[in-house]
LODRENTI-394306 format. One record per residue (C-alpha): chain; x, y, z; residue in three letters. Coordinates in steps of 0.2 Angstrom, whole numbers, plus 2048, in hexadecimal, padded with zeros to 3 digits. Example, Ala and Ser with C-alpha at 12.3 -4.5 7.8 and 13.67 -1.06 7.14 Angstrom:
2
<A <83E 7EA 827> ALA>
<A <844 7FB 824> SER>
***
This chain:
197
<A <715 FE1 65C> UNK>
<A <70C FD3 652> UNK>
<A <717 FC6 65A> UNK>
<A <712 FCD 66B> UNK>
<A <701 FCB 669> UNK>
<A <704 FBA 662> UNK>
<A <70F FB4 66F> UNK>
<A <701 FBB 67B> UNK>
<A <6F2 FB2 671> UNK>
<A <6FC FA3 671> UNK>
<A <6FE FA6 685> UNK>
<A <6ED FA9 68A> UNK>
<A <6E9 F99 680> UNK>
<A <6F4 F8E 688> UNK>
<A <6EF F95 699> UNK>
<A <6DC F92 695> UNK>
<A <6E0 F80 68F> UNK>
<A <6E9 F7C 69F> UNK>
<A <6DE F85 6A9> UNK>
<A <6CF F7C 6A1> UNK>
<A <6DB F68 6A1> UNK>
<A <6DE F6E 6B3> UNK>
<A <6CA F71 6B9> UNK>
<A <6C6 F63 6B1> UNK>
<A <6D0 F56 6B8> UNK>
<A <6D1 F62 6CB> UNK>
<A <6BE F5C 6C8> UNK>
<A <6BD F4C 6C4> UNK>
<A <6AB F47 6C5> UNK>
<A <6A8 F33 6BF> UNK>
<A <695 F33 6B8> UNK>
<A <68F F22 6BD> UNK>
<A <680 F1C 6B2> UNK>
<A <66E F1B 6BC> UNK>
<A <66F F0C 6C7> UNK>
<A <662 F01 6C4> UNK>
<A <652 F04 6D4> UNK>
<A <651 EF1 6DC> UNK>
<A <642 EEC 6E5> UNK>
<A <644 EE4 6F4> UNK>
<A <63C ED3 6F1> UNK>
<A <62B ED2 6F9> UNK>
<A <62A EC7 709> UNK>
<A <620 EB7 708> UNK>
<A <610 EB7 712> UNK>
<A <611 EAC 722> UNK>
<A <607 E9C 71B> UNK>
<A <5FE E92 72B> UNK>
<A <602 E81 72D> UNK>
<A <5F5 E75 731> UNK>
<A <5F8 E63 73A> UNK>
<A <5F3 E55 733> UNK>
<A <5F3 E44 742> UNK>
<A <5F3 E34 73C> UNK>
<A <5EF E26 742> UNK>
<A <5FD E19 73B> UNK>
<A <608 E23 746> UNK>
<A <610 E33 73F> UNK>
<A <60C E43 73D> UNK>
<A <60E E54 732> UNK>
<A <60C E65 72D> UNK>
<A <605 E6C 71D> UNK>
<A <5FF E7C 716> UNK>
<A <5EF E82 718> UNK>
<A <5E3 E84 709> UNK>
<A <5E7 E70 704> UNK>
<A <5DA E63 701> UNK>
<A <5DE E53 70B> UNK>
<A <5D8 E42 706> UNK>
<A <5DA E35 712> UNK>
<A <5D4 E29 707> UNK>
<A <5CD E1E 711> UNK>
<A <5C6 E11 703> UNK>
<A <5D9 E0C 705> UNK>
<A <5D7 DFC 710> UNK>
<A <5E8 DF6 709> UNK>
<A <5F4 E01 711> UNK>
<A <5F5 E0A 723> UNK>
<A <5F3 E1D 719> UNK>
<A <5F2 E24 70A> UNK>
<A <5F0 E39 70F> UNK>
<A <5EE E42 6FF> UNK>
<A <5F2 E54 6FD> UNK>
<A <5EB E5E 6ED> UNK>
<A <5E7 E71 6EB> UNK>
<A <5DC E75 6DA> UNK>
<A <5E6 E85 6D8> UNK>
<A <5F7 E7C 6D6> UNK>
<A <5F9 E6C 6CB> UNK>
<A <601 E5D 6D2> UNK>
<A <600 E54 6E2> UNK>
<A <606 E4A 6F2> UNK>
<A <604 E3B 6FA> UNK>
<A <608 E35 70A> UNK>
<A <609 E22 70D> UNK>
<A <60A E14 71B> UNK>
<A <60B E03 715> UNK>
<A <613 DF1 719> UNK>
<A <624 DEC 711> UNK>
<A <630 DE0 710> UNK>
<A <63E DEB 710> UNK>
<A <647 DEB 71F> UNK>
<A <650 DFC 71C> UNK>
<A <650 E0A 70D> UNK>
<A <65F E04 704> UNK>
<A <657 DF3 704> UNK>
<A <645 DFC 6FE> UNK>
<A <64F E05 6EF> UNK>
<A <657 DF8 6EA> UNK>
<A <647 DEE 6E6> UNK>
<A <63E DFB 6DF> UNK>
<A <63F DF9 6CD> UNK>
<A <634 E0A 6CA> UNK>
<A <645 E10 6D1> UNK>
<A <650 E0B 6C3> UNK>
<A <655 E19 6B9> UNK>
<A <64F E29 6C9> UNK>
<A <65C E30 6D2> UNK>
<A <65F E2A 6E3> UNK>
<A <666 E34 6F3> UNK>
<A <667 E35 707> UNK>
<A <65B E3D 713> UNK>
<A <64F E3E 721> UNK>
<A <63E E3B 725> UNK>
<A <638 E3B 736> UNK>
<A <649 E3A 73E> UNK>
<A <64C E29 736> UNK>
<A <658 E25 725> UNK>
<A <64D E28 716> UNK>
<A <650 E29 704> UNK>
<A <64C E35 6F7> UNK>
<A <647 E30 6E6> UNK>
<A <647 E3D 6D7> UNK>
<A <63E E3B 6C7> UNK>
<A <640 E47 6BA> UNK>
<A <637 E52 6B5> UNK>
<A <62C E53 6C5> UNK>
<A <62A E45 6D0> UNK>
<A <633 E42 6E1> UNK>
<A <631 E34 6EF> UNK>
<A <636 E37 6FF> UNK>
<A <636 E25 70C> UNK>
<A <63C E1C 719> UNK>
<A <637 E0D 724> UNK>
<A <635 E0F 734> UNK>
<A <62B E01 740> UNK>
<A <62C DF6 734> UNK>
<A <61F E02 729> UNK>
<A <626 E0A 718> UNK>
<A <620 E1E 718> UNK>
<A <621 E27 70A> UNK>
<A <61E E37 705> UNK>
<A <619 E38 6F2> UNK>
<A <61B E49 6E8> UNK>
<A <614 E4E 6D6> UNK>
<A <61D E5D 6D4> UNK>
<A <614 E64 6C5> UNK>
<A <614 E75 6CB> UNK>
<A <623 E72 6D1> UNK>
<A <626 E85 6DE> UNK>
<A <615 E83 6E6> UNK>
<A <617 E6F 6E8> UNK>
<A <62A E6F 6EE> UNK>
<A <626 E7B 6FB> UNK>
<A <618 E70 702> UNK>
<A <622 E60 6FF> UNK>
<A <62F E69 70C> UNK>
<A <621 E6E 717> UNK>
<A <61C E5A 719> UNK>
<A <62F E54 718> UNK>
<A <635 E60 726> UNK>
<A <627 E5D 732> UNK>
<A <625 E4B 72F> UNK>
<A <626 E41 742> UNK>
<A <622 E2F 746> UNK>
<A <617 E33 756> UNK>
<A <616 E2A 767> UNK>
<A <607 E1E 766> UNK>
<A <5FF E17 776> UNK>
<A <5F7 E06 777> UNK>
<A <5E8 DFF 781> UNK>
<A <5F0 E00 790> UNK>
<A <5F7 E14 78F> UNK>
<A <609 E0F 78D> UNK>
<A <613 E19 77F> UNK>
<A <61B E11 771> UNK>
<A <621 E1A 761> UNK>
<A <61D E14 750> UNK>
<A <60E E10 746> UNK>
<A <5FE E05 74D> UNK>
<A <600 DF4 749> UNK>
<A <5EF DEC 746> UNK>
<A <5F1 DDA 749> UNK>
<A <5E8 DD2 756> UNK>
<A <5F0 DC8 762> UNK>
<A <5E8 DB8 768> UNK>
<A <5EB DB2 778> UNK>
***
């Protein structure tokens, strides 16, 4: 009789250890550890552009809340628009002025402030530009067009708020349409020489 009830003990054991292997597995459940909860990033306000016209012939558009200095103690060059914001360090300048340069890879080439910056292809206005990078934080955009070299001159100091209104200025840069005395269209900058007859 023993051995009958150890043979059953012995049974019921085996049948509740399979029993229990076979619920177990029949149920598989994988416990995956707490995802983390990510924000969706929040969406950058709208920020109005404002216009700025200038004479020497070209346009473009900037953010509003900039100071802009026309300097217009500047009797050496045909502009020299600065953009500055007291909130965010740094700067940029627009420029018109005469060259000797008859294209951007002759510019480069002579500029010795170059030597040493990294140089690349680009566009301003439509027209071949280059673009010159000086670690840690300064970048010149120009071209010559109309004979003029235009640059747009970028102190990057704080660098996320500067770059985006570097790329406000780059990407709406345009050499406008400029009529003369007489109401006929030409594009390019003014040119200020008097012609005698």
């Amino acid at each position: 009789m023993q051995k009958r009830f150890v043979f059953i003990a012995v049974l019921g054991i085996v049948a509740l250890a399979a029993g229990t292997g076979l619920l177990i597995f029949s149920k598989k459940t994988v416990i995956q550890p707490p995802t983390s909860i990510e924000t969706a990033p929040m969406p950058t306000p709208a920020v109005k552009l404002l216009t700025w016209d200038d004479p020497a012939g070209f346009t473009f558009s900037y953010p509003e809340g900039l100071t802009v200095n026309k300097h217009d103690e500047d009797q050496e060059n045909y502009a020299h628009v600065e953009l500055t914001n007291t909130d965010h360090p740094g700067s940029l300048i627009v420029w018109a002025k005469d060259t000797l340069a008859a294209d951007v890879v002759a510019w480069v080439r002579t500029e010795k402030q170059f030597a040493g910056a990294t140089i690349l292809d680009t566009t301003l206005g439509n027209q071949p530009a280059k673009k010159i990078v000086f670690p840690p934080n300064k970048l010149i955009i120009g071209t010559i067009y109309d004979e003029l070299l235009f640059t747009i001159d970028a102190m990057l100091e704080d660098k996320t708020y500067w770059t985006q209104v570097q790329d406000a200025v780059v990407n709406s840069f345009a050499f406008k349409q400029v009529q003369d005395a007489s109401g006929v269209s030409s594009e390019g900058a003014i040119d200020e020489e008097e012609v005698l007859q």
